[in-house]
C-alpha positions, 0 to 999 in steps of 0.5 A: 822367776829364775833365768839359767845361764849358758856361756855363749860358745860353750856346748852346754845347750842340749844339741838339736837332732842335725838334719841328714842334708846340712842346712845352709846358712849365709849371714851377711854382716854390715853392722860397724858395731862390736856387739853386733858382728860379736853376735853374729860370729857367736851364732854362726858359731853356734849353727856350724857347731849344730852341723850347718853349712855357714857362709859369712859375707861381710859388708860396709863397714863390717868388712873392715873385720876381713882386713889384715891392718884392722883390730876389733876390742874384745868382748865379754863374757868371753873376752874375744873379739869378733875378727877373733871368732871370726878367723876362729870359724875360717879354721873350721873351714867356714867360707868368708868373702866381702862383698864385691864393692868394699876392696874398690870403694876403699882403694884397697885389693885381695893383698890387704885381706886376711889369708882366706878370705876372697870377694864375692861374687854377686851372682853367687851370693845371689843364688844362695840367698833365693835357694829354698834351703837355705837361711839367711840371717843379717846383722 
């Protein structure tokens, strides 16, 4: 059995037909763990390049990846970092926000957050989650 290869933010996969209306995708990121919000960054990536409409809401302890003051390692194959790919995709122009209970329970305000990102708000985020069209991924 032989097992092909593809570089994770490459475009060597084939590109699927784009739907005429974006798809929308919200993912919602809460995971502390680097390979997790790596691969979360990684296929919100991968489903902006295929023509979806991505919002990343990070939470817990993954909303440390939103904060000026805060690093994330590198990660191979690729040796970047989610915040990385992250900063990456809020330069293509995808929305990023923390969700309404990390800046209070952290003692920190919008001020301490990278330049871009803002706090959700819940009836928003709530919306967007029972919208028929659209997918929902967590990590």
């Amino acid at each position: 059995m032989s097992c092909a290869v593809v570089p994770l933010l490459s475009g060597a996969a084939e590109k699927q037909e784009v739907p005429t209306e974006p798809l929308d995708l919200l993912a919602i990121v809460s995971s502390g763990s680097p390979e997790t919000q790596m691969m979360a960054m990684v296929l919100s990536t991968q489903a902006k390049r295929h023509g979806a409409e991505v919002h990343i809401l990070l939470c817990d302890a993954a909303g440390d990846l939103a904060l000026k003051s805060s690093e994330s390692p590198p990660m191979k194959p690729i040796n970047k970092s989610p915040k990385d790919l992250l900063t990456s995709l809020m330069q293509e122009g995808v929305a990023v926000e923390v969700c309404a209970l990390f800046l209070p329970n952290r003692n920190l305000d919008a001020s301490d957050l990278l330049d871009g990102v803002t706090v959700a708000a819940p009836p928003e985020i709530g919306a967007r989650i029972v919208d028929p069209q659209a997918r929902v991924l967590t990590f």
